[in-house]
N, C-alpha and C positions, 0 to 999 in steps of 0.2 A: 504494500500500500504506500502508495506517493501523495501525503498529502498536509497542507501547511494546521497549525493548530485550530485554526477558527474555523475554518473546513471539517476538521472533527466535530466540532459541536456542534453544527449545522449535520453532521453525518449521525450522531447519537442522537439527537431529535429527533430527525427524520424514521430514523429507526423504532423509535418508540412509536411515532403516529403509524408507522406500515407495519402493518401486522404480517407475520407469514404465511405466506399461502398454506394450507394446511397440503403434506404429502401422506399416502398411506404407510403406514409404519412397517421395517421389514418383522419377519418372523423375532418372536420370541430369540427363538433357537439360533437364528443369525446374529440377533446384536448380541447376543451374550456368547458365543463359539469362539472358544479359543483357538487361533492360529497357531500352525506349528512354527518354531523358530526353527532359521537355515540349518543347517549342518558345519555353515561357516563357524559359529560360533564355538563348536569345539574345538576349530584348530588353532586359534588366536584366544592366550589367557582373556579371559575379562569381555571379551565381546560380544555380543550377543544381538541379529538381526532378525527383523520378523519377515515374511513371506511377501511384503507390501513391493511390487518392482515398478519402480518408477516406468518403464516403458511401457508394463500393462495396465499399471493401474491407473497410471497419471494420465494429461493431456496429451496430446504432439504440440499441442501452440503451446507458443510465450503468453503467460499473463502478462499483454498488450492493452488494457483496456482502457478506456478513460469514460466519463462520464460527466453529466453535467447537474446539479442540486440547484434547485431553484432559482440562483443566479446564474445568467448566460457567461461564460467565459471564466467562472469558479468552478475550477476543474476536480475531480476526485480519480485520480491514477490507478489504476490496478484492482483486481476484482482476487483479492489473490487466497481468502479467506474464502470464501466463496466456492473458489477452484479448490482447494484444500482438501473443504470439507466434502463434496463431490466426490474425489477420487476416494476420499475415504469408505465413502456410501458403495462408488463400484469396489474396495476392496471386502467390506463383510459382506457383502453380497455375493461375494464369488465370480464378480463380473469383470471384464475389463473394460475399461471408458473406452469413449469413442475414439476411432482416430482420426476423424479430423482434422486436416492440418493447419484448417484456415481459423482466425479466431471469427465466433460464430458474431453474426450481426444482430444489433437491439432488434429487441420483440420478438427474435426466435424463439420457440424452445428451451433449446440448450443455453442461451443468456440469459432467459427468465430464472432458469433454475439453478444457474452461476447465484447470479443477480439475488435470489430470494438464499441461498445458505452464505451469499455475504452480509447479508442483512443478522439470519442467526449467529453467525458465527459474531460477528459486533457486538449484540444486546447484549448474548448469553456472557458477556465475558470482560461489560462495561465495568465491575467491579474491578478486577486487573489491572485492567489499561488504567484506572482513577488514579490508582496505587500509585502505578509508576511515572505519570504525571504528578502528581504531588509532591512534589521532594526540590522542596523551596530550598534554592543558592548550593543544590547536589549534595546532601547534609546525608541522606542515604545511598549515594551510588555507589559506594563501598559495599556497604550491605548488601543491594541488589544483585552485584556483580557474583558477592558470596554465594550467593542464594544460589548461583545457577550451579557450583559446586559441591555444593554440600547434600552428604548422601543420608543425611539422621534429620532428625528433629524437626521432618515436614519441609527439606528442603527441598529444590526446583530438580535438583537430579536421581533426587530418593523420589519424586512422582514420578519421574521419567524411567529411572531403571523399573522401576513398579510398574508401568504399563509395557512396557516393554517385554520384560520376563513375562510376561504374561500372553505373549505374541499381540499384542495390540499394540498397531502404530496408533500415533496419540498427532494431535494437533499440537503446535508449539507458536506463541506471539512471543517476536521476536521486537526489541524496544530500543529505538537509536535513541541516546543519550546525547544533551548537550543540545544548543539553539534553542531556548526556550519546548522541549518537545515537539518541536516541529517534524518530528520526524527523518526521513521518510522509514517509518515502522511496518513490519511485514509479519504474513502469517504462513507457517509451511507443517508439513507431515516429519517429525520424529518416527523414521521408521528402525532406527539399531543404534548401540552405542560400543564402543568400549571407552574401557576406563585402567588399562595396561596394569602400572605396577600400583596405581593413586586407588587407597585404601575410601576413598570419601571424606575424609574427615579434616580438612584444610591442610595438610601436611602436605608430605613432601610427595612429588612430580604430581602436581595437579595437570600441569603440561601434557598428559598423557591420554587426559577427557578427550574423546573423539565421539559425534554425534552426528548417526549418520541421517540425511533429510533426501524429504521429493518438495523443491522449490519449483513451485509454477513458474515461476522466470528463468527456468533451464529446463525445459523438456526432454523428460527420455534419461535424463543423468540423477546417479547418484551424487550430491555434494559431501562436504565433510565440515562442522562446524567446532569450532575447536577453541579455548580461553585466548586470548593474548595477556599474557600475565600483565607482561612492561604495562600496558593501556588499561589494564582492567575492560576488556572486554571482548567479544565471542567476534571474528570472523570464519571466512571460508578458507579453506586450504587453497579449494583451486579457483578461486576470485577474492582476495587479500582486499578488495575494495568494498567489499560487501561487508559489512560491520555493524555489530550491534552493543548496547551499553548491555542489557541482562536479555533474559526472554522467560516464557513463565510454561506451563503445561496445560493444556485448555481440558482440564476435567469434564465438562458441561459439552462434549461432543455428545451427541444422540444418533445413529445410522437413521435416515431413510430411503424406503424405496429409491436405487438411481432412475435416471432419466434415461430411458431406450432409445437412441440414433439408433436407426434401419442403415446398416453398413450396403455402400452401393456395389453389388455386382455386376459385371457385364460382359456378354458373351465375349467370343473371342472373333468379331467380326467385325472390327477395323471402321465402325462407323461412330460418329459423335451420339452420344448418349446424357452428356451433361453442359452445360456451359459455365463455368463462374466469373462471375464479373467485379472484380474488382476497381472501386469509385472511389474517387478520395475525394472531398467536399474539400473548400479551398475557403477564403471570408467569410462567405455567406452561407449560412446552414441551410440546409432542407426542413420547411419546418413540422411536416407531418399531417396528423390530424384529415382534413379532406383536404390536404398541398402534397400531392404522391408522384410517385414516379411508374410508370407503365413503361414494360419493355415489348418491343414486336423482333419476333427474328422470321425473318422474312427467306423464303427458298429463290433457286433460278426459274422455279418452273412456276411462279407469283402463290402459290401458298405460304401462308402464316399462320405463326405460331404468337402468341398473344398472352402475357404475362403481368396482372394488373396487380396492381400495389406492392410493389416487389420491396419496400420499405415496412410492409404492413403496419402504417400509419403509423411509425415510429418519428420523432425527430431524429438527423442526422448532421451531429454537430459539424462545427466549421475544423479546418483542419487537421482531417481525422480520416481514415480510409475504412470502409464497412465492405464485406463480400458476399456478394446474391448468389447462391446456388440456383441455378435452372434447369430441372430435369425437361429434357426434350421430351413431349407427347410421342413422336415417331421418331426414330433414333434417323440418323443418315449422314451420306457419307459427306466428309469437310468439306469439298469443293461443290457441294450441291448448294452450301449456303451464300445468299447474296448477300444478306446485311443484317446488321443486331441494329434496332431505333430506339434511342429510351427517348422517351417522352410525359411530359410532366401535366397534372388535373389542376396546373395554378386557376383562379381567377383573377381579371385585371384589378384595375381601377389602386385607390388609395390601400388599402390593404390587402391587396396581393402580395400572393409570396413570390420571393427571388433567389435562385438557388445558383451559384458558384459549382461546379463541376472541373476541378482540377487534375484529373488523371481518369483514365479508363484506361483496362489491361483486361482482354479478356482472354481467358484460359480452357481450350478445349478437352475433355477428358473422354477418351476413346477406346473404345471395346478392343483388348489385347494389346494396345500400344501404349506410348506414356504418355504424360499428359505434353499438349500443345498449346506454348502460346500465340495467338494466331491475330491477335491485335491490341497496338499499344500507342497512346499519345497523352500527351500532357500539353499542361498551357497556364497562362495564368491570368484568366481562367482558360480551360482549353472551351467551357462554353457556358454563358451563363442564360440558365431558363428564367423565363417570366410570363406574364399573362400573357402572351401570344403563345407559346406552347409550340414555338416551333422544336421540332424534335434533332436531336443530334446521330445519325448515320455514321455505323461505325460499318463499312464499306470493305468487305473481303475481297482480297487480290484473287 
């Protein structure tokens, strides 16, 4: 999560008034099933991983997101809690997340359901975050920093080894110290630790805490997070840039039912079966609501294929790229197609919307071959819609 303080509390309000969607809860027998721990863990003293694999259970995207809270242009970076607790839901479920490679666009599915466990994963855990904000002129960053050490007395690594041994990877809020809290604070999956020769007990080689994570901002990788003694505080091994002052164990995870993406197949006959279009809004947002975007993709032989609200009434902030999946109704082959049209439902006059379109790249994916990118321009804007509605032609060679 990327986001300045005041931005927070407009983020924990906000959270209080949106309730979350209610999801159906998984079995009994799934949230409470213990996972077995790797086999790793016996050949390395003290370490001990749980079954959680970043490539199947995690995302393929970067948590890329950004968002916009009631003021235009007061940004909120990262959905990363969200994704977190997600992967968590496909792991006691026995599932693997989707793969995906694109980050999903507002109002999908799969964003809502980001979007709604970033929300719980916030509330349930406001108490935390309070804590570690509170600590007028760093009077406790000593302490917190201890905290993430210590294996007795209710410490932050005696919950982590506890969930852990126990095959459950745990959620962990990770807390940048210093700048007034401003962050930028992150939330990621504790899925194994070791702890070498360091007994727990602040002594000697604390240096040897190794905790292993599935960070949304590295898809598909295991990271390793580990104390900096000198600085008092936790970065990554293999990004030394990534640093936190303490981080805490998110107890208050609940699994629900994941969200099912229909993984797309497709024979092996060499004709277009999907299109993704990748837009990147440029000044001027798309503002949603009944101001939408309609795509036509049009054949040589003059059929069309006709794709209305492909925003599905989302607003689409200003410089920001969102990506439309289009499954073709009739699959066919590349060179059949003459042209993609997006076309916009503005109306004129004084309150019409005006929308900035600064990139289009559109990506064909095709039965038995790889994917194709088969059209690309930018501009600034490369086209800007308004109440004429004239449509922009992206014109295949």
């Amino acid at each position: 999560m990327k986001t300045t303080f005041w931005t927070w509390i407009i983020i924990f309000c906000s959270t209080l008034l949106l309730a979350p969607a209610a999801h159906a809860q998984i079995s009994e027998q799934a949230r409470t099933s213990v996972r077995p721990l790797t086999d790793v863990g016996d050949k390395i003293a003290g370490r001990k991983i749980t079954s959680f694999d970043p490539k199947k259970h995690g995302f393929a995207f970067a948590n890329t997101f950004e968002t916009e809270l009631f003021l235009q242009d007061m940004r909120f970076g990262g959905l990363c809690g969200g994704m977190s607790y997600s992967a968590l839901d496909y792991y006691f479920a026995n599932q693997e997340a989707p793969k995906q490679t694109f980050r999903p666009a507002v109002r999908t599915p799969l964003f809502d359901r980001i979007y709604d466990r970033q929300q719980t994963s916030t509330t349930t855990n406001l108490d935390k975050w309070t804590e570690l904000f509170v600590n007028l002129l760093g009077l406790r960053t000593d302490e917190f920093f201890r905290w993430g050490l210590q294996k007795s007395g209710g410490g932050r690594l005696e919950e982590l080894c506890n969930m852990i041994d126990q095959g459950k990877p745990c959620p962990l809020g990770l807390f940048k110290g210093g700048n007034g809290g401003a962050g930028p604070h992150h939330q990621v999956v504790a899925i194994g630790y070791e702890l070498g020769r360091y007994k727990g007990d602040l002594g000697e080689h604390q240096a040897d805490v190794k905790i292993f994570i599935y960070d949304p901002n590295f898809p598909g990788r295991k990271m390793t997070l580990v104390p900096n003694l000198a600085k008092k505080s936790y970065r990554y091994v293999e990004d030394p840039a990534c640093e936190w002052m303490t981080y805490f164990v998110d107890r208050k995870y609940s699994p629900v039912a994941p969200f099912r993406l229909s993984a797309s197949s497709y024979p092996n006959d060499g004709k277009v079966h999907e299109l993704l279009l990748e837009i990147r809004t440029g000044g001027d947002d798309l503002r949603g609501g009944n101001d939408n975007l309609n795509v036509h993709v049009t054949m040589k032989n003059g059929t069309r294929e006709t794709y209305t609200n492909v925003n599905k009434g989302g607003r689409w902030i200003g410089n920001y790229t969102e990506t439309v999946p289009l499954k073709l109704r009739t699959p066919i082959q590349l060179e059949e197609i003459a042209s993609i049209d997006l076309q916009t439902t503005f109306g004129g006059g004084l309150f019409g919307d005006n929308w900035n379109m600064d990139t289009l790249r559109i990506v064909a994916k095709i039965g038995g071959a790889s994917d194709r990118q088969i059209f690309e321009r930018s501009g600034s804007p490369l086209q800007r819609f308004d109440g004429n509605n004239h449509p922009f032609m992206a014109t295949m060679r």
